[in-house]
C-alpha positions in Angstrom: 16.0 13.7 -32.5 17.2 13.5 -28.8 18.7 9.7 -28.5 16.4 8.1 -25.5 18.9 6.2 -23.0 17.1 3.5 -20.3 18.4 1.4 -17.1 17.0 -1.8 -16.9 17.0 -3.8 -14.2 16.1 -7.4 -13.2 14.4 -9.1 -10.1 16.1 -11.9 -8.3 15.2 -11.4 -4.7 18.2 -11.6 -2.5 20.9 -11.6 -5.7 19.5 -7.7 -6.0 22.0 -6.6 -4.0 24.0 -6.8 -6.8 22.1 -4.4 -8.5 22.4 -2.2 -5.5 26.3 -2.1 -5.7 26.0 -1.5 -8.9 23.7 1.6 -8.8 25.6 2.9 -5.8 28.7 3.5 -8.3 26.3 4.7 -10.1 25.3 7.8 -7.9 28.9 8.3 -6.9 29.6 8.6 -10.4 25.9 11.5 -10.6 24.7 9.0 -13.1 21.4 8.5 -13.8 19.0 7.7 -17.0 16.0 9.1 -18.1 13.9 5.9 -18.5 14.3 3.1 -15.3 12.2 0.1 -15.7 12.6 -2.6 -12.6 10.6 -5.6 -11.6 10.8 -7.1 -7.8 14.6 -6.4 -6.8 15.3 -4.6 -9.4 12.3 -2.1 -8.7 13.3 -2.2 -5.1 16.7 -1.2 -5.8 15.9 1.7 -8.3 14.0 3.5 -5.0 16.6 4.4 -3.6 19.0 5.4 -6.3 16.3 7.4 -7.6 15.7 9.4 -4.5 19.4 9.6 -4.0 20.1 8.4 -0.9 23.4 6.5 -1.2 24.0 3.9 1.0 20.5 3.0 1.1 20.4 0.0 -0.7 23.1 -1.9 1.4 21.5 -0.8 5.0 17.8 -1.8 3.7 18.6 -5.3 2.0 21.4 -6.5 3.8 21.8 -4.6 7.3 18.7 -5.8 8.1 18.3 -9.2 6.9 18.7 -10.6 10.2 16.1 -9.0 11.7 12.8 -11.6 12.7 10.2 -9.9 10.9 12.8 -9.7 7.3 12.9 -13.3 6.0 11.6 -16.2 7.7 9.4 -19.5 7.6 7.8 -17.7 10.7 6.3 -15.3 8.7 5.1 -17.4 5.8 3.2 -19.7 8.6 1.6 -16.8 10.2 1.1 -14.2 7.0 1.3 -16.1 4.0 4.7 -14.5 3.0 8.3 -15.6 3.3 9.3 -11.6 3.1 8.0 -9.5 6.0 6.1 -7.1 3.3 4.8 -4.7 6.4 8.4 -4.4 8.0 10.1 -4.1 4.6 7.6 -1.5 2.5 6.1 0.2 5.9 8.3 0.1 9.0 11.6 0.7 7.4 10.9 3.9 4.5 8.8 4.7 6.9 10.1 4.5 10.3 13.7 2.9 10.9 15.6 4.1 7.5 13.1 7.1 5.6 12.7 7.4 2.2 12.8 10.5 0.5 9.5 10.7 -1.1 9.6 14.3 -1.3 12.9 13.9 -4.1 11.7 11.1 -5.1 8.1 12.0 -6.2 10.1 15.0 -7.8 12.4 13.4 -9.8 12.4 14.0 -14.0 13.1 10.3 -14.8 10.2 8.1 -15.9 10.5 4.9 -13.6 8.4 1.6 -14.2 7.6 -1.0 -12.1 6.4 -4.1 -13.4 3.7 -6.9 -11.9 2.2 -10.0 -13.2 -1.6 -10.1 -13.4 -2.5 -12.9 -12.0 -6.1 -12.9 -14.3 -4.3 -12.7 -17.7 -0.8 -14.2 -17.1 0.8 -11.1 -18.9 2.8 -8.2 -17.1 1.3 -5.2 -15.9 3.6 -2.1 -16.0 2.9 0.7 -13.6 4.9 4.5 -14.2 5.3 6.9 -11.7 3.6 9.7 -13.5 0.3 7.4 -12.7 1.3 5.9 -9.2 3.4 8.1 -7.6 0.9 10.4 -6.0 1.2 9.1 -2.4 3.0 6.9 0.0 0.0 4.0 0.1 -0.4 3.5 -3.8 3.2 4.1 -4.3 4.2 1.0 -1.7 1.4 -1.2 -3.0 3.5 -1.3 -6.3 6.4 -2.5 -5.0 4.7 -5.3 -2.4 3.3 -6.2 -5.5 6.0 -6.6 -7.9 8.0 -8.6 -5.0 5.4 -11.1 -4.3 6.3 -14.3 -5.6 4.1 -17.1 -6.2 3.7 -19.7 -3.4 5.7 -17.3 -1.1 3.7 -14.2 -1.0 -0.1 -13.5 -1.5 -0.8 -10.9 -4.3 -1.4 -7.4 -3.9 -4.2 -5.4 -4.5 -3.0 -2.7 -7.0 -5.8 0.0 -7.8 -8.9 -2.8 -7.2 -6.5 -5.5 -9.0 -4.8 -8.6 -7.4 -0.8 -8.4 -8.9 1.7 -10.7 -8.4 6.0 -10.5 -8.7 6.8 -8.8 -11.8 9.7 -11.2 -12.8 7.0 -14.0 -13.5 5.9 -12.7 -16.6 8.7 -10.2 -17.8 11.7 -10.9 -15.9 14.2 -8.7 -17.6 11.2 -5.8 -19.1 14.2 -5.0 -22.1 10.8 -5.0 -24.7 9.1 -2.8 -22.2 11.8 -0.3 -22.3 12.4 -0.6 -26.4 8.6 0.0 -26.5 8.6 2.8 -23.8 10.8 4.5 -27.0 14.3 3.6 -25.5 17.2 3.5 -28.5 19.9 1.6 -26.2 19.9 0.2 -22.7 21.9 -0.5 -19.6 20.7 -4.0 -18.6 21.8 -4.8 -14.6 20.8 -8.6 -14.6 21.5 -10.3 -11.2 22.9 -13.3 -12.5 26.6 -14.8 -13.6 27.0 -15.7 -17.2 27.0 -19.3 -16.4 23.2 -19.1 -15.2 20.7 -21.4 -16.4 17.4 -21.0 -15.7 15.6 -24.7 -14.6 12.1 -25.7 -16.7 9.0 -25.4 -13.7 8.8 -28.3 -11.8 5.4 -27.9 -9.6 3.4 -27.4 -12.2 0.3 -30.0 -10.5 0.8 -28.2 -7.3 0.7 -24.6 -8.8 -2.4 -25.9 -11.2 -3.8 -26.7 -7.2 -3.0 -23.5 -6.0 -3.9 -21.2 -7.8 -6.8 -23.0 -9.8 -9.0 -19.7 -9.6 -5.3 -18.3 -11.9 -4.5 -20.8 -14.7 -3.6 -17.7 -16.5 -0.8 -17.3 -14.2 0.5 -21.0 -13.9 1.0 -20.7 -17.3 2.7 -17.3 -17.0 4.8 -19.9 -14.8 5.3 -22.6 -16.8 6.3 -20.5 -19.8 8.9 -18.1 -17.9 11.9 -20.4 -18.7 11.1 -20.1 -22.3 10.6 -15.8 -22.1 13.7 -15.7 -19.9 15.5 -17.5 -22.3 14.4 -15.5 -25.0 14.6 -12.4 -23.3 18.6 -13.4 -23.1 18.6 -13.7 -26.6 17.7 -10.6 -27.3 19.8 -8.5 -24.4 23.0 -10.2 -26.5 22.0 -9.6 -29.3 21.1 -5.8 -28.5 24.5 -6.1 -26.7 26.3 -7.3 -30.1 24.6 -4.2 -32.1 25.9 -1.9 -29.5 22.6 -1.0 -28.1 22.8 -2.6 -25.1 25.6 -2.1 -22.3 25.4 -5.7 -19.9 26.3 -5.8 -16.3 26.2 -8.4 -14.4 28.6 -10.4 -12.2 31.4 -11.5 -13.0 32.2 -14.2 -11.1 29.6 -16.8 -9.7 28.9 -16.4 -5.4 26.3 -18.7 -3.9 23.9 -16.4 -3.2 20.4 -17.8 -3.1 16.5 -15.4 -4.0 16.5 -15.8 0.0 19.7 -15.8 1.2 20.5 -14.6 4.9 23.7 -14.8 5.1 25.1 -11.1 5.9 28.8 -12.4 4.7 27.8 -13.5 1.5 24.9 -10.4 0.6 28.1 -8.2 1.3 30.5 -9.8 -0.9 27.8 -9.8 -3.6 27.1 -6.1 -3.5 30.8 -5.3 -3.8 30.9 -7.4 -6.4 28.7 -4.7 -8.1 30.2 -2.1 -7.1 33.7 -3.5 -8.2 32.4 -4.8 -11.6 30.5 -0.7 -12.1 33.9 1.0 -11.1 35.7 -2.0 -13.8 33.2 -1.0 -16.6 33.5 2.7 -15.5 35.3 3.9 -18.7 33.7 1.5 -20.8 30.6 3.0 -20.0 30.8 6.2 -20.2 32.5 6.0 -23.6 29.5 3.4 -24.9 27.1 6.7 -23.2 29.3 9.5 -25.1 28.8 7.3 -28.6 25.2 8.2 -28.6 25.0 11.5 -26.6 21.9 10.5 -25.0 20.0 13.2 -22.3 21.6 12.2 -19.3 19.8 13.7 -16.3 22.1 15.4 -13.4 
């Protein structure tokens, strides 16, 4: 039997551009894997890669941070959301920097997107073989699995509200194992010396989002599926079924940072730390012979 070979890929918010180095090196490189799997950022980032448009990535997360309607306090006073969800999933693929829908509803790889429903606390997992029929439904699964709690409203997903996917399954490694998956590459967004922080605003959450308590549990118990999720990436990592990237070195690089200087040393970071594991990668691919797609 054919060895299955997945990407994973974890949120973060503005430390995705990481990721985006990362899978830029990857395209250079005519790499790609016949299972993705991405929640928020991560999902974001696999767009782009997926409908091959290199360069993408960088222009779309960090050209245009600075831009009034991207990231701003303004727009979480005046549309409930931090992130400018029409201006990032409407004006730009759609207007200012295209997306190729036409490769990318195409393509032979199976990509998932992950959400958090907000009714049962648990994640909510949408392929593209199901949602990638059209531009509208297509869109609505990515607002929805970047719209964080207490920054964003949720997202109305096929008659559903859904919130960010990294609340309930921030690194979707069991997703991808269960999607049939022997080994993965795991792109996670943060240095090794990460530590995730317990939830802290649990009463106000409880407030909130009373009409949820399903999902302020989802919250209160993320430190503990993170953590556990860790667990298992190392040791998947330790039986050699799972390749890690992530950086290497620690920049301070916040989920909504604007600084242009410091988005741009992050995503060379990934591209640098791709090109470093280059070798090690392929040779780690080659061990399996898994169904690379061209």
């Amino acid at each position: 039997m054919e060895e299955k070979l997945g990407l994973v890929l974890e949120g973060g918010g503005m430390r995705g551009v990481y990721t985006g180095g990362v899978l830029e090196r990857f395209m250079e490189d005519d790499l790609y894997f016949p299972y993705v799997i991405g929640v928020s950022a991560g999902a974001c980032n696999a767009v782009s890669y997926l409908s091959r448009q290199r360069g993408r990535n960088r222009r779309v997360t960090i050209d245009y941070v600075g831009h009034p309607e991207y990231l701003s306090i303004r727009n979480w006073i005046r549309k409930g959301s931090m992130f400018g969800m029409d201006f990032i999933f409407d004006r730009i693929p759609n207007e200012i920097d295209l997306l190729d829908y036409e490769t990318l509803f195409k393509i032979r790889e199976t990509f998932v997107a992950g959400t958090t429903d907000p009714e049962t606390g648990e994640p909510a997992y949408f392929a593209n073989d199901v949602w990638a029929r059209d531009k509208q439904s297509f869109m609505a699964v990515l607002r929805a699995s970047s719209s964080l709690p207490f920054f964003s409203p949720p997202v109305d997903v096929a008659g559903k509200p859904m919130y960010d996917g990294g609340v309930a399954d921030p690194i979707p490694v069991r997703k991808a194992l269960e999607d049939g998956c022997d080994r993965v590459v795991v792109v996670l967004t943060k240095d090794a010396t990460y530590r995730i922080k317990p939830f802290k605003r649990r009463r106000l959450a409880g407030w909130i989002y009373r009409k949820y308590p399903k999902l302020v549990e989802a919250m209160i118990r993320r430190e503990r599926v993170y953590n556990d999720t860790m667990a298992l990436v190392r040791r998947l990592e330790a039986e050699g079924r799972a390749f890690v990237l992530q950086p290497s070195k620690a920049l301070p690089v916040g989920r909504m940072e604007k600084d242009k200087a410091l988005l741009g040393s992050l995503y060379e970071l990934g591209e640098s730390d791709a090109e470093a594991a280059r070798g090690k990668l392929r040779s780690w691919i080659a061990s399996g012979a898994p169904a690379i797609v061209k």
